[in-house]
C-alpha positions in Angstrom: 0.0 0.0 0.0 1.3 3.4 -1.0 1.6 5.5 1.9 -0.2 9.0 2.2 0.8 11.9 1.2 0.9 14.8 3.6 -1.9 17.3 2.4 -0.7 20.2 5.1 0.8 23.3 3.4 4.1 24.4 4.6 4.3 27.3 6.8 7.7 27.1 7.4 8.7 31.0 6.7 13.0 31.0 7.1 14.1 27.4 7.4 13.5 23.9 6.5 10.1 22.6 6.0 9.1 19.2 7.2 6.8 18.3 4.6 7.5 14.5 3.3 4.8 12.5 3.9 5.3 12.0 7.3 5.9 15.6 7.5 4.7 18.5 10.0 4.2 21.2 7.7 6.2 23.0 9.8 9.8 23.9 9.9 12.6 20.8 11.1 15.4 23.6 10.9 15.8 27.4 11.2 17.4 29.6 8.9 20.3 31.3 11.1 19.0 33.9 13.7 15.5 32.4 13.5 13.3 30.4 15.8 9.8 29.4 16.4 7.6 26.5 15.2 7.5 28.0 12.0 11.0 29.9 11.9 8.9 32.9 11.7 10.6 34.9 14.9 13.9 36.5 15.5 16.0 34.9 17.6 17.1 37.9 19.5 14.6 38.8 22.1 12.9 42.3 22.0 12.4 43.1 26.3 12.3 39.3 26.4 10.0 38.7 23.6 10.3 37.4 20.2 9.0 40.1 17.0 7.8 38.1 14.1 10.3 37.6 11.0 8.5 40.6 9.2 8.3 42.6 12.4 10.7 45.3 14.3 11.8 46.3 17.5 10.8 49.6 18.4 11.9 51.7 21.3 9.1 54.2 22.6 11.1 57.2 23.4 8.5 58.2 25.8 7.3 55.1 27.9 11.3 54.1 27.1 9.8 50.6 26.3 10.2 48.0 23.5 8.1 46.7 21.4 7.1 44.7 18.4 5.7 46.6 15.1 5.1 45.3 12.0 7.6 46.1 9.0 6.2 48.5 6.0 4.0 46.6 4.1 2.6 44.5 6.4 0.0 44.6 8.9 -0.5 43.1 12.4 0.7 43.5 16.0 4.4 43.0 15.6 4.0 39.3 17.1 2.3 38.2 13.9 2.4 40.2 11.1 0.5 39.7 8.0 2.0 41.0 4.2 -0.6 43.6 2.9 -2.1 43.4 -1.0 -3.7 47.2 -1.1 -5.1 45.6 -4.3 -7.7 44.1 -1.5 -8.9 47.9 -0.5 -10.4 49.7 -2.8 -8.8 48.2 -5.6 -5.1 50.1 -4.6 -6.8 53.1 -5.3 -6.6 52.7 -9.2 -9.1 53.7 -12.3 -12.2 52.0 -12.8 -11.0 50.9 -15.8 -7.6 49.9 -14.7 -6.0 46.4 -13.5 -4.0 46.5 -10.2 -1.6 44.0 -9.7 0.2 43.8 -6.4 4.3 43.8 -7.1 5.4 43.7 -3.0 4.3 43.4 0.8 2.4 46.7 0.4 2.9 47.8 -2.9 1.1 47.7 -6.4 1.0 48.6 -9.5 -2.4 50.3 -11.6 -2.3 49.6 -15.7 -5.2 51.2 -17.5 -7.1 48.9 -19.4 -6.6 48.1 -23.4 -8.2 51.0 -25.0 -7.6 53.1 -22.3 -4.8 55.7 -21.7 -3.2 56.9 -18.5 -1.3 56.5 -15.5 -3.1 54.0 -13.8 -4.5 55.6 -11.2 -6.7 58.1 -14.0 -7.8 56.4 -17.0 -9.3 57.5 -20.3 -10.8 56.6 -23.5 -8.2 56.9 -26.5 -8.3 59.8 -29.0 -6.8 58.3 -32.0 -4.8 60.8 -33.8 -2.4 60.9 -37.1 -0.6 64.4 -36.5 0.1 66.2 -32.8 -2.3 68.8 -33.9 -4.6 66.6 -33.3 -4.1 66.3 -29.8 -4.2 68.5 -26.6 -1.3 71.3 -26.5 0.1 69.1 -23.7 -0.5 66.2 -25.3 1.7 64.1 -28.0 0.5 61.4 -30.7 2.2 58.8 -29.9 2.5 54.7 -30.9 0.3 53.0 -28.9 -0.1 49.8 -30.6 -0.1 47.9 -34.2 -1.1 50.2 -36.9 -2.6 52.8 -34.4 -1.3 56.2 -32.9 -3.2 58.0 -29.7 -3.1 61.2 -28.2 -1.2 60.5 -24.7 -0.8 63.5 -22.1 2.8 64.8 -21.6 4.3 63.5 -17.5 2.3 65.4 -14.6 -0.7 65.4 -16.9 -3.9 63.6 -17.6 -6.9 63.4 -19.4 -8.3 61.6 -23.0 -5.2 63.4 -25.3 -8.0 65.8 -27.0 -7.9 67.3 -23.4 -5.2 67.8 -20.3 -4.7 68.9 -17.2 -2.3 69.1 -14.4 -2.5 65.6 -12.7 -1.3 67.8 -9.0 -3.6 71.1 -9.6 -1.8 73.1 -6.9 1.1 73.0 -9.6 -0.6 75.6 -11.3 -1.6 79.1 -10.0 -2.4 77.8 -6.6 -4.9 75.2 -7.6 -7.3 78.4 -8.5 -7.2 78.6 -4.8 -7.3 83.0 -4.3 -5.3 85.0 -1.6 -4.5 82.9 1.9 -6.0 80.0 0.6 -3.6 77.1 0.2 -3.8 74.1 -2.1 -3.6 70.9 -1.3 -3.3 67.4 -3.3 -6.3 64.9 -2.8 -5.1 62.7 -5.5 -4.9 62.7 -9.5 -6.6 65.7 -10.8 -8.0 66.9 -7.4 -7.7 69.2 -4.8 -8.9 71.2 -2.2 -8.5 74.8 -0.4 -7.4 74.9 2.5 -7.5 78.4 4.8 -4.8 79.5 7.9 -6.2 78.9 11.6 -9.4 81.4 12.3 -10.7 81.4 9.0 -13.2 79.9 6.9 -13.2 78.4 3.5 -15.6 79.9 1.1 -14.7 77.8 -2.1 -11.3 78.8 -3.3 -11.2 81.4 -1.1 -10.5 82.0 2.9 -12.3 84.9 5.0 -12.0 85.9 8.8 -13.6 88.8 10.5 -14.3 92.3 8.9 -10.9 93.6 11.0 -8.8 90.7 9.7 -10.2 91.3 6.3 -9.5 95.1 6.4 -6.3 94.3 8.0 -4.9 91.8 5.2 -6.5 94.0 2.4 -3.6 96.1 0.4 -5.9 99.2 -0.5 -7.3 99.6 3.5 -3.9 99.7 5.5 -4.7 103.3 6.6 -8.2 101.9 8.0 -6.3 99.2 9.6 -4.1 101.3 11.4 -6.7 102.9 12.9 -8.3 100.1 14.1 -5.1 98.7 15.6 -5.4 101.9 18.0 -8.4 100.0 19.2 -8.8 97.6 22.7 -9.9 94.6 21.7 -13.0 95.1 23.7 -14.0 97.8 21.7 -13.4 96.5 18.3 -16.9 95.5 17.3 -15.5 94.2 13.9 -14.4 91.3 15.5 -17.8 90.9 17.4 -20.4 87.9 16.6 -23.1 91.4 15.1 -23.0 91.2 11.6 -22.4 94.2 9.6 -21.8 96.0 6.6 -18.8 98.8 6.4 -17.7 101.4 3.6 -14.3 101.5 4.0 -12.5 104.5 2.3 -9.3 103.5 0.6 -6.0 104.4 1.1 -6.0 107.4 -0.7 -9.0 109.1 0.7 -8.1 108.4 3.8 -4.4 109.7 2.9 -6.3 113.2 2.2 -8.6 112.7 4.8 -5.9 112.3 7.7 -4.1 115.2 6.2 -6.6 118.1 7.3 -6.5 116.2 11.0 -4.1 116.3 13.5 -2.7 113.1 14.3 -3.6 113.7 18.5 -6.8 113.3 17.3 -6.9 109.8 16.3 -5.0 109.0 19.7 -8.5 108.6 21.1 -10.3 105.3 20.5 -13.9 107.0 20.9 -13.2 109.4 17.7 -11.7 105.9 15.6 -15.3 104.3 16.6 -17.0 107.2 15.3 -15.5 108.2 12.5 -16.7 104.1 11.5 -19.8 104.4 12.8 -20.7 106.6 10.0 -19.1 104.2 7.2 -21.0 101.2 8.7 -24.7 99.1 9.1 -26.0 96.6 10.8 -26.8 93.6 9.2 -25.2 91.4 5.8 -25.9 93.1 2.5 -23.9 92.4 -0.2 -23.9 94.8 -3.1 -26.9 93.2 -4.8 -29.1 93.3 -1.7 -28.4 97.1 -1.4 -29.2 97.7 -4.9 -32.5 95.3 -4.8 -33.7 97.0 -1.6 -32.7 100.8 -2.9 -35.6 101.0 -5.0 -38.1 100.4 -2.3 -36.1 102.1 0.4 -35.1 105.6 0.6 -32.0 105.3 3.2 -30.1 103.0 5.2 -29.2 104.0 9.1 -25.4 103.8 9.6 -24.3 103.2 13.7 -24.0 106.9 13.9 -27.5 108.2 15.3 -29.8 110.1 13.2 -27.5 109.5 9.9 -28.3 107.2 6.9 -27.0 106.7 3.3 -28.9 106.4 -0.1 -27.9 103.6 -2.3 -27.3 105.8 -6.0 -27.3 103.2 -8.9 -26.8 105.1 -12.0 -25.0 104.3 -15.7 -21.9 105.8 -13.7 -22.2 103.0 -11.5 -22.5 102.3 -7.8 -22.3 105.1 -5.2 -23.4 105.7 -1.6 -24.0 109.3 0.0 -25.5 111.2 2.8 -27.7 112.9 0.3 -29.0 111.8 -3.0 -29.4 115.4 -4.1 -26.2 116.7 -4.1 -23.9 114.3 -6.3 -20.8 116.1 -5.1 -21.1 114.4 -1.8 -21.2 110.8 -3.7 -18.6 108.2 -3.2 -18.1 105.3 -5.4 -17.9 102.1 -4.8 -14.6 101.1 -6.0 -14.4 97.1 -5.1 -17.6 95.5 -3.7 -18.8 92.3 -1.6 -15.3 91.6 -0.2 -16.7 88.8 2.5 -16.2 88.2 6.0 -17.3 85.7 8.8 -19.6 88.4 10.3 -20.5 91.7 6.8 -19.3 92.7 3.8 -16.7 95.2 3.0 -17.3 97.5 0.4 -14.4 99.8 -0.6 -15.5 103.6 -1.4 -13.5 106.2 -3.0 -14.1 109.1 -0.4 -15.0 109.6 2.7 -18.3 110.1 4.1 -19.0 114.1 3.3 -20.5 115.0 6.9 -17.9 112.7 9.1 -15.3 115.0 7.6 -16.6 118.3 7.9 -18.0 117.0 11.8 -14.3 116.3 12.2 -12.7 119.5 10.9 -15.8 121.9 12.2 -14.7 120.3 16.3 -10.8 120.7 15.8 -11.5 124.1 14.3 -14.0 125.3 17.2 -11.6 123.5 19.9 -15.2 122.2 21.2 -12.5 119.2 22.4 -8.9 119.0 23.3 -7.4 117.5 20.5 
């Protein structure tokens, strides 16, 4: 009688396996600096325990302890570890109409399917071309197979050949991602925008409170550094209210502060003031204010007993004290410039009355200045 044979399958990892058909399955000999029943543990002890063949020993530099982790590509607790196929999740993150095929503990490769062009990881259609001219301006016609030529993107871009782009978008002009906004790389032909600590994303672009907003504008620094004279406490800009400020640009304010004395502006209440007139309560954006002109005369700043009329004309948009004398008119130069709590709408001038208010008490000495 022919004897059996042994149907066990060896999982002897570095040494001999015993696996005649008498055999274990398991290892008769280690490879050197091995041990275990299945020579699958170094030899030298890690805090007098054994890490798997694929595993290290690790020294926490904070507990000062050691222990067992698993090498990169594979998985497990360091006493057993386990080689990883990413093709198992998510198909190794390649096309839908690409084949992965796993190359390494922890490693694959992505091959687009025949008839389909790319890297792998983005796969398209092929656009069969004769000339380069008949492909994408980053694009080449290129040999793809017998008797037939392709439009293939050019490296660090993707798409079908009759189209491209960047396969990282942040490598060109930010991303489309506008002023603090950073870009960041989500994978081939993605990204997102991402905005500094205390702001908030708004697409492509970040915003933060009307003062931040003022403060990182270029054309408002002279607004800014008036509000920097402020205590925090007083700064309503950075408050939770919501509201909507006409902020005179550099240059009026250049002209403005030149008929002052600088003492002046040493006191906080006159800064708060001198906004309260450029300022209302609530959002509107420049649409709102031109929608709600025509079935509202005026709009009361913060100041007491003062508003502004909305003038929409085919010089374009202006606000003033009054809508009767169009001397007095300032126009809005840049509009809807967002923040967490109003708008911001630059003006050309500065509020008509504020000024002469301004002058008339430094003139009169009706306060120490």
């Amino acid at each position: 009688m022919s004897q059996q044979q042994n149907s066990e399958e060896c999982t002897c990892e570095f040494g001999v396996c015993d696996d005649g058909p008498k055999g274990t399955g398991h290892c008769k000999s280690c490879f050197h600096g091995y041990r275990g029943e299945d020579c699958h543990q170094f030899s030298t002890p890690c805090d007098r325990k054994y890490c798997h063949a694929h595993g290290m020993c690790i020294l926490n530099k904070t507990t000062h302890e050691f222990s067992c982790v698993c090498s990169p590509g594979y998985e497990g607790d360091g006493d057993l570890c386990k080689e990883i196929d990413p093709c198992q999740d998510n198909r190794g993150g390649c096309h839908a109409q690409a084949m992965c095929v796993k190359t390494g503990p922890g490693q694959r490769e992505c091959t687009c399917d025949d008839g389909w062009l790319g890297d792998g990881f983005y796969c398209s259609a092929a656009t069969y071309c004769t000339f380069h001219r008949d492909c994408h301006e980053k694009a080449v016609c290129r040999f793809i197979s017998s008797g037939k030529y392709a439009c293939v993107c050019m490296n660090d871009f993707h798409g079908n050949g009759s189209y491209c782009v960047p396969s990282n978008p942040c490598t060109e002009n930010n991303g489309g991602c506008r002023g603090l906004a950073q870009c960041v790389y989500t994978g081939p032909g993605n990204s997102n925008c991402t905005c500094p600590e205390g702001y908030l994303a708004n697409g492509k672009t970040c915003y933060s409170t009307l003062d931040m907003e003022i403060e990182n504008h270029p054309n408002l620094t002279q607004v800014a550094r008036l509000l920097k004279i402020l205590p925090e406490k007083d700064n309503i800009l950075q408050s939770n209210e919501s509201y909507t400020i006409f902020a005179p640009n550099d240059a009026a304010m250049t002209e403005f502060l030149s008929k002052t004395k600088a003492l002046y502006w040493q006191k906080y209440e006159n800064i708060l003031t001198m906004m309260s007139f450029h300022m209302m309560g609530g959002n509107f954006n420049s649409d709102m204010l031109k929608v709600r002109s025509q079935n509202y005369n005026k709009f009361p700043t913060l100041a007491d007993g003062y508003s502004l009329h909305i003038v929409i004309n085919t010089n374009g948009f202006f606000v003033t004290p009054r809508s009767d004398d169009s001397s007095l008119m300032a126009q809005v130069l840049s509009a809807d410039i967002v923040a967490i709590n109003g708008f911001i709408h630059i003006i050309d001038k500065m509020i008509e009355y504020i000024e002469q208010e301004i002058i008339l008490k430094q003139f009169l000495n009706f306060e120490k200045v």
